[in-house]
C-alpha positions in Angstrom: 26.2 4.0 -11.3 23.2 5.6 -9.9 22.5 4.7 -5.8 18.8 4.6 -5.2 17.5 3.9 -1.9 14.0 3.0 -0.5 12.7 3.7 2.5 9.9 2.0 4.1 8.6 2.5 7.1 5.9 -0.1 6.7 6.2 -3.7 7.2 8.2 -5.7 4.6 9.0 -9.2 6.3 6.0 -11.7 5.9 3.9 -8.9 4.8 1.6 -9.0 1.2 0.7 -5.5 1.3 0.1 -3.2 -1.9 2.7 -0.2 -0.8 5.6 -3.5 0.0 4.7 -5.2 -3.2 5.1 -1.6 -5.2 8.3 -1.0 -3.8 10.0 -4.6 -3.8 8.7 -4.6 -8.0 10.6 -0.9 -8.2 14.3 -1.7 -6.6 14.3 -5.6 -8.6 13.6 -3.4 -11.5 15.8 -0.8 -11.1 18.9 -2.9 -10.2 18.4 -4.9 -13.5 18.6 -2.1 -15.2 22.2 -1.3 -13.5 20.8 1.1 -10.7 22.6 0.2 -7.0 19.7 -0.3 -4.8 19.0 -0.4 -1.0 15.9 -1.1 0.5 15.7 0.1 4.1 13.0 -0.6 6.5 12.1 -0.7 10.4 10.6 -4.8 10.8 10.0 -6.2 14.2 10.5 -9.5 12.1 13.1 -10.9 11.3 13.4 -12.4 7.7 12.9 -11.5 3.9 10.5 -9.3 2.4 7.3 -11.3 1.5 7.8 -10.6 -2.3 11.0 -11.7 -3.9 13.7 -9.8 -4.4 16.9 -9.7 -6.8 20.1 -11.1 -5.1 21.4 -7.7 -6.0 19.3 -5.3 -4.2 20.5 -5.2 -0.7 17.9 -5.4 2.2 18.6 -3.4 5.9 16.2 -4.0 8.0 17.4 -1.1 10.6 15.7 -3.2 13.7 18.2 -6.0 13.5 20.9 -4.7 11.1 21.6 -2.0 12.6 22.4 -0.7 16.0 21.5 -3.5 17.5 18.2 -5.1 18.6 14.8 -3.1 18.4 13.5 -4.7 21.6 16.0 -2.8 24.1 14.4 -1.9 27.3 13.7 1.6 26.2 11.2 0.0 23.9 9.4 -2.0 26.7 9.9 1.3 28.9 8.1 3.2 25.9 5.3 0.8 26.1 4.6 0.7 29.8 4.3 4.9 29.5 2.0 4.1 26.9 -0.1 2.4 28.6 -0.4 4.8 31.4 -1.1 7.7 29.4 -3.7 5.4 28.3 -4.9 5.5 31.5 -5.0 9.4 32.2 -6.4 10.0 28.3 -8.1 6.4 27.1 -7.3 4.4 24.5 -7.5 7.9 21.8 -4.5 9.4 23.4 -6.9 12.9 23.3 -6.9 15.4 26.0 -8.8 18.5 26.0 -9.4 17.9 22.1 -6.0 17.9 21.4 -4.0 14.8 20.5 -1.5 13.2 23.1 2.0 12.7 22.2 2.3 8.3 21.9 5.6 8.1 23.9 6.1 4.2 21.5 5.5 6.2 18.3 7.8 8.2 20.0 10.8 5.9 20.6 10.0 4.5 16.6 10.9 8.0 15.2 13.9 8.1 17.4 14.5 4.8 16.6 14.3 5.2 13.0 15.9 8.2 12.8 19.1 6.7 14.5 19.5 4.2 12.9 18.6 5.1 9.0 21.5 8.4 9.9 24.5 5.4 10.8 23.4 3.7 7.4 23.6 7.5 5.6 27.0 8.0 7.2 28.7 4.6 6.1 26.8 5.1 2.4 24.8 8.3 0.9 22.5 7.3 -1.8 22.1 10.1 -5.1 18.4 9.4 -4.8 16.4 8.7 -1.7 12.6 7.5 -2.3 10.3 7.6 0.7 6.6 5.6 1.1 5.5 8.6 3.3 5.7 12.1 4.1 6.7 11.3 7.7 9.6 9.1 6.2 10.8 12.2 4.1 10.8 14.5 6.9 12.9 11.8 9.2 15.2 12.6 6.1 15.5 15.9 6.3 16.0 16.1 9.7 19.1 13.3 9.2 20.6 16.0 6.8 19.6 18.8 8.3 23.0 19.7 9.5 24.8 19.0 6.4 23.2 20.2 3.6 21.4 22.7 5.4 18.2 20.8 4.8 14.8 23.0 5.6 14.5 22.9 8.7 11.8 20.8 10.5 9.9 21.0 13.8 11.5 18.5 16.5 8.0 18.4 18.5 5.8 17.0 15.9 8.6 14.4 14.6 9.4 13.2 18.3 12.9 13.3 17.6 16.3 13.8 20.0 18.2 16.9 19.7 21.3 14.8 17.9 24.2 15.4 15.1 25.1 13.3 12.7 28.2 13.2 11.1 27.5 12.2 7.6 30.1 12.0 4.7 31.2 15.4 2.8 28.8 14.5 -0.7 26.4 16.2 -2.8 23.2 16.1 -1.1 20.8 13.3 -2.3 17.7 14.1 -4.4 14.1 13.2 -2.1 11.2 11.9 -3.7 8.2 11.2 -1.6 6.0 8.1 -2.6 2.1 9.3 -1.5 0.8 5.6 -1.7 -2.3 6.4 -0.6 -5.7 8.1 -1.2 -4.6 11.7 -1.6 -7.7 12.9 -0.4 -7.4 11.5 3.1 -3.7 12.0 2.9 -4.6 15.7 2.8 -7.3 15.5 5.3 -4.7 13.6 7.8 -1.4 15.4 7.2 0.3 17.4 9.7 2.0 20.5 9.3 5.3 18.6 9.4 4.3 16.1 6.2 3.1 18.9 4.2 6.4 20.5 4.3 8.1 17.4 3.7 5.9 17.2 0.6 6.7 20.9 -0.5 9.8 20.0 -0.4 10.7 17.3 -1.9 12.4 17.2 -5.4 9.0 15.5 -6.7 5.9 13.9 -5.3 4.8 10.9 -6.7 0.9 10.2 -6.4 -1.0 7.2 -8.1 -4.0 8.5 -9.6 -4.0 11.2 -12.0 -7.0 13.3 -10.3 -4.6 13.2 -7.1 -2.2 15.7 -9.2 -4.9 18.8 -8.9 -5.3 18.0 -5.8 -2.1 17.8 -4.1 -1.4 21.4 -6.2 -4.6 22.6 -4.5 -2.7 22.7 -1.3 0.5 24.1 -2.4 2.4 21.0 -3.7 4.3 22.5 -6.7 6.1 19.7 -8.1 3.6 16.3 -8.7 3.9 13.7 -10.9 1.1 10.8 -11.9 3.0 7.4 -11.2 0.3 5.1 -11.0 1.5 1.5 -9.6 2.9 -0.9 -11.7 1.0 -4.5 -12.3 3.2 -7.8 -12.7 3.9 -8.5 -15.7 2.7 -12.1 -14.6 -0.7 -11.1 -14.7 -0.6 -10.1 -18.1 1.0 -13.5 -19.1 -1.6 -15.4 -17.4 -5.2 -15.1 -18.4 -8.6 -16.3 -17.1 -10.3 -19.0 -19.2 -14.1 -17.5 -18.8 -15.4 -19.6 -21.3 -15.4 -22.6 -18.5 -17.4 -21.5 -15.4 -15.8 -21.8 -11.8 -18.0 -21.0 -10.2 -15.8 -19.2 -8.1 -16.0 -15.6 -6.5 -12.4 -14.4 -5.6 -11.6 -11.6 -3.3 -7.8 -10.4 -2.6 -7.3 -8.1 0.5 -6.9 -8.5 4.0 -9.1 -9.1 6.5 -10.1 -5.6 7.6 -13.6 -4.2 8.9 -12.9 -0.5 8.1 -11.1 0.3 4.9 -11.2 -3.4 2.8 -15.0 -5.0 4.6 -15.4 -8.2 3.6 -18.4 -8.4 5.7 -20.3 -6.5 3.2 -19.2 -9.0 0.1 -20.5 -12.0 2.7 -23.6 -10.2 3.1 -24.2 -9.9 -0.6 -22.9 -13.0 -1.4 -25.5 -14.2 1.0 -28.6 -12.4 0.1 -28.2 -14.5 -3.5 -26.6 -18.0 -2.6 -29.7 -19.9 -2.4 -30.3 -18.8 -5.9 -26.8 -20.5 -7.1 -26.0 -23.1 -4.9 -22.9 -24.1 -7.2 -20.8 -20.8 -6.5 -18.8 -20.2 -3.5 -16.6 -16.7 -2.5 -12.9 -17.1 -1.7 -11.0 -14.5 0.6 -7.0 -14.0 0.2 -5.6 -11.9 2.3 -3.7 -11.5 6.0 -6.0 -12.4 8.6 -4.6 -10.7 11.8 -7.5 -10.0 13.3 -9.0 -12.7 14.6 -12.2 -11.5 16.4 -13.0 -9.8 13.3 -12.6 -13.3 11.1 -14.8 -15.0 13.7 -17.4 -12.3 13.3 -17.2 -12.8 9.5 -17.3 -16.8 10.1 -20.6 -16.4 12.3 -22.3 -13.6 9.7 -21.2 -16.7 7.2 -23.3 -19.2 9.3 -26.3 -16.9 9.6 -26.6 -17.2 6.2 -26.3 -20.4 6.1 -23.1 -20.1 3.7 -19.9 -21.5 6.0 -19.3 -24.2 3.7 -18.8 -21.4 0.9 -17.0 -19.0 2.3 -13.4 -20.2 2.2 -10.8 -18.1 4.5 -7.9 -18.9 2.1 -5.1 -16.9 4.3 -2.1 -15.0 2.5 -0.9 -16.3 -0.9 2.3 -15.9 -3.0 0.4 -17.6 -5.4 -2.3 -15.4 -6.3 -2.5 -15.3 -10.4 -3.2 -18.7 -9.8 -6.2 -18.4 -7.8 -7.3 -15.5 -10.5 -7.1 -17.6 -13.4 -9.2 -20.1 -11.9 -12.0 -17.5 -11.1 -15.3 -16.3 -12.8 -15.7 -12.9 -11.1 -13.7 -10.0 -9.0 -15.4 -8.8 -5.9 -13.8 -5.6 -4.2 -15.9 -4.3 -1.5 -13.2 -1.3 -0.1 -14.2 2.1 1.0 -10.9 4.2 0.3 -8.2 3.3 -2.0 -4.6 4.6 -3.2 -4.8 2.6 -5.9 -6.1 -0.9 -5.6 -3.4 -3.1 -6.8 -5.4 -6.5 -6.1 -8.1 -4.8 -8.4 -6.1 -4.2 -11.1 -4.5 -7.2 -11.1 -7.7 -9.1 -11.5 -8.2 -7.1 -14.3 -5.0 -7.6 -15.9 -5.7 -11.5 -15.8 -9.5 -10.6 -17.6 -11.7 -10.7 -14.5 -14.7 -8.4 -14.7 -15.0 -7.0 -11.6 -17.2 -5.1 -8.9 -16.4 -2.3 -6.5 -17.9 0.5 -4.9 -19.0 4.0 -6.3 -18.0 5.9 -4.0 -13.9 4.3 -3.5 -12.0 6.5 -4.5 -8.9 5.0 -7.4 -11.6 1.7 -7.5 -14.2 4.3 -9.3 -11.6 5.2 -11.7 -10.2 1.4 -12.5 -13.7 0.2 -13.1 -15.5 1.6 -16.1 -19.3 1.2 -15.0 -20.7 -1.0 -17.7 -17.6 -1.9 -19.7 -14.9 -3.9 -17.3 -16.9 -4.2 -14.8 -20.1 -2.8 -12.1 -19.3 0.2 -10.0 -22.3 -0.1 -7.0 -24.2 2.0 -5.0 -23.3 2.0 -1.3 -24.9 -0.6 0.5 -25.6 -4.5 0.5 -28.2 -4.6 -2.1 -26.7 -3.3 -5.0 -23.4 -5.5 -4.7 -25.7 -8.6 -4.2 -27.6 -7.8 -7.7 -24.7 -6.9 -9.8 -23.1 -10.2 -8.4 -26.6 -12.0 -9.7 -26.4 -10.2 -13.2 -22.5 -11.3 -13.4 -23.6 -14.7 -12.2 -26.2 -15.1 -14.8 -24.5 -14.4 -18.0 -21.4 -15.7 -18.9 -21.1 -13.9 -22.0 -21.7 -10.7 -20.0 -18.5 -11.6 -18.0 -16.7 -12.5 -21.1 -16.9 -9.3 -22.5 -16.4 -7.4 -19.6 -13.3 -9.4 -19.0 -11.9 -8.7 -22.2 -12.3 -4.8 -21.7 -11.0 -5.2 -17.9 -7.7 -6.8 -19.4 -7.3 -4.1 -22.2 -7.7 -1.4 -19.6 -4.7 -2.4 -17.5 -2.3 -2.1 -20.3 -1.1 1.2 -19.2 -0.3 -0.5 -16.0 2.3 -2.6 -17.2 5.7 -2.9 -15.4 7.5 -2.0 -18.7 5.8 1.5 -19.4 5.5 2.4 -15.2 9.1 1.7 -14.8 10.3 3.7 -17.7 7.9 6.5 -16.5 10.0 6.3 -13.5 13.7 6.2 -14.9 12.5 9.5 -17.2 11.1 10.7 -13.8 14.0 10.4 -12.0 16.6 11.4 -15.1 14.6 14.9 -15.2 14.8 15.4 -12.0 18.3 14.6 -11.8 19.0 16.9 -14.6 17.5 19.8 -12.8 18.8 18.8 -9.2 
């Protein structure tokens, strides 16, 4: 039997994110299908991932489970120097155009490090998948000593000069998970992460224009793994022929990447017009100066009794199926899970021309309204959705057909040939 294990680095417990709900769908796949997998993962919570997972997959969470407790006093020492580099640099850590070192990111990747090496000495997995270059080149440096890993340079990864005595095995295969917008993944990496990428047995990006890209920059070995979409969402299906009246968006509550504030605006240049409809906003809502400002741009026009703050939900092909119309206002996207699976109920839906993954999921015209930046345009093709219920019938129907590629069925075998090729060749 095949040991697969997960890294990552990102929140898990009590957290509905696309990259956690990706990788909890993955390991409750794989393990039905005989694999053993381990999901690992650095959470200040304590708890259970926020999506469900198979008795049989076994959760670390390295803050708790092991080495003991994340909040030692290093950790409260890391944030005090923090906060006075803060100080001598402001709240951009930048001196002299250069970045400062972030002495808490700096006790996580020690922290992590430590940690994820005791769980590779008590049990080395055949295959290691990572959500993140940064996560793949914490790896590396674990097994550096070992299996005479490439090396990797200690100053960028923060970490402590430290062996690790790790069982006498075959080195494990690496693939790196880029979960994001390639483009900006590029335009962010550091030296360190595009080694990692290099090399890596395979990296995994979710749109196939990322592949060229990622090649442009060296990146030998890429592979098009686009996310998988429940299979619930294909079970379920939105009845369109009954009108809601009901605008649903699914995304956290973010000003910079997800802005709701621009959907409230459009919804609010049009409401007077349809005084039966109301938006609905799923998603976490951590920041709460930003929710107020949303609340307060709600009351300006005049709409607070329409715009429903619905919070987090486990429940969400629920809320789909009882929807007219998919509103998905982002900037950048990896993917757009929530998009998709709007789609995959038989929402038509609206995003923006110039998101990246969103311009590719939405077929301007067919499934749905790709927009122009701005306010205006999003408020009108809301209107012409609005006004014809046939038009969001048929556009439905072509949303839904769309996603079939994205079905948990064909991803996850694109992954278990993945994987067996690589395997072959490793």
């Amino acid at each position: 039997m095949k040991k697969i294990m997960l890294i990552d680095e990102f929140k898990l417990v009590n957290y509905a994110g696309g990259i956690e709900q990706v990788v909890c769908g993955f390991a409750n796949d794989f393990v039905r299908r005989g694999y053993d997998v381990t999901l690992v993962s650095l959470d200040r919570e304590k708890g259970v991932p926020f999506f469900p997972l198979d008795e049989r997959v076994s959760f670390i969470n390295l803050c708790y489970d092991i080495g003991g407790l994340y909040f030692t006093p290093a950790y409260f020492w890391s944030k005090l120097k923090k906060e006075f580099v803060r100080l001598l640099y402001g709240p951009g850590l930048i001196s002299k155009g250069k970045k400062v070192r972030d002495p808490k990111k700096e006790y996580y990747y020690n922290e992590f490090e430590r940690r994820l090496a005791l769980v590779f000495a008590k049990d080395m997995p055949d295959i290691i998948l990572t959500s993140s270059a940064t996560s793949t080149a914490i790896v590396m440096n674990i097994l550096h000593n070992k299996f005479s890993a490439p090396p990797v340079d200690k100053n960028i990864l923060y970490r402590d000069n430290v062996s690790y005595a790790v069982r006498n095995v075959k080195k494990p295969m690496i693939v790196t998970m880029c979960h994001i917008n390639v483009s900006n993944a590029i335009r962010n990496a550091t030296p360190i992460q595009i080694h990692a990428w290099k090399e890596s047995a395979c990296v995994s990006v979710l749109m196939q224009s990322y592949v060229e890209q990622m090649k442009r920059i060296g990146i030998s070995s890429v592979y098009w793994m686009p996310n998988a979409v429940n299979q619930v969402f294909f079970d379920r299906r939105a009845d369109l022929s009954v009108c809601h009246h009901k605008i649903v968006c699914v995304g956290r509550i973010e000003e910079h990447q997800k802005r709701p504030h621009l959907l409230i605006q459009a919804f609010g240049k049009i409401a007077k017009r349809y005084p039966e409809w109301s938006l609905h906003l799923y998603g976490e809502q951590s920041n709460a100066h930003y929710v107020n400002r949303l609340k307060k741009l709600a009351d300006e026009y005049q709409v607070t009794d329409r715009v429903i703050f619905e919070g987090p939900s486990n429940a969400i092909v629920d809320h789909l199926q009882e929807a007219d119309i998919f509103a998905f206002p982002s900037s950048v996207e990896g993917f757009g899970i929530a998009l998709a699976e709007a789609m995959a109920v038989g929402l038509p839906a609206i995003g923006y021309r110039s998101c990246g993954a969103v311009n590719e999921l939405i077929i301007d015209g067919e499934n749905g309204f790709l927009c122009d930046d701005g306010v205006d345009d999003f408020a009108n093709k809301l209107a012409m959705l609005i006004d014809n219920q046939a038009l969001r019938i048929q556009m439905g129907e072509k949303a839904r057909q769309s996603m079939q590629i994205y079905s948990p069925q064909r991803i996850w075998d694109r992954w278990e040939s993945l994987l067996n090729s690589l395997i072959a060749t490793h």
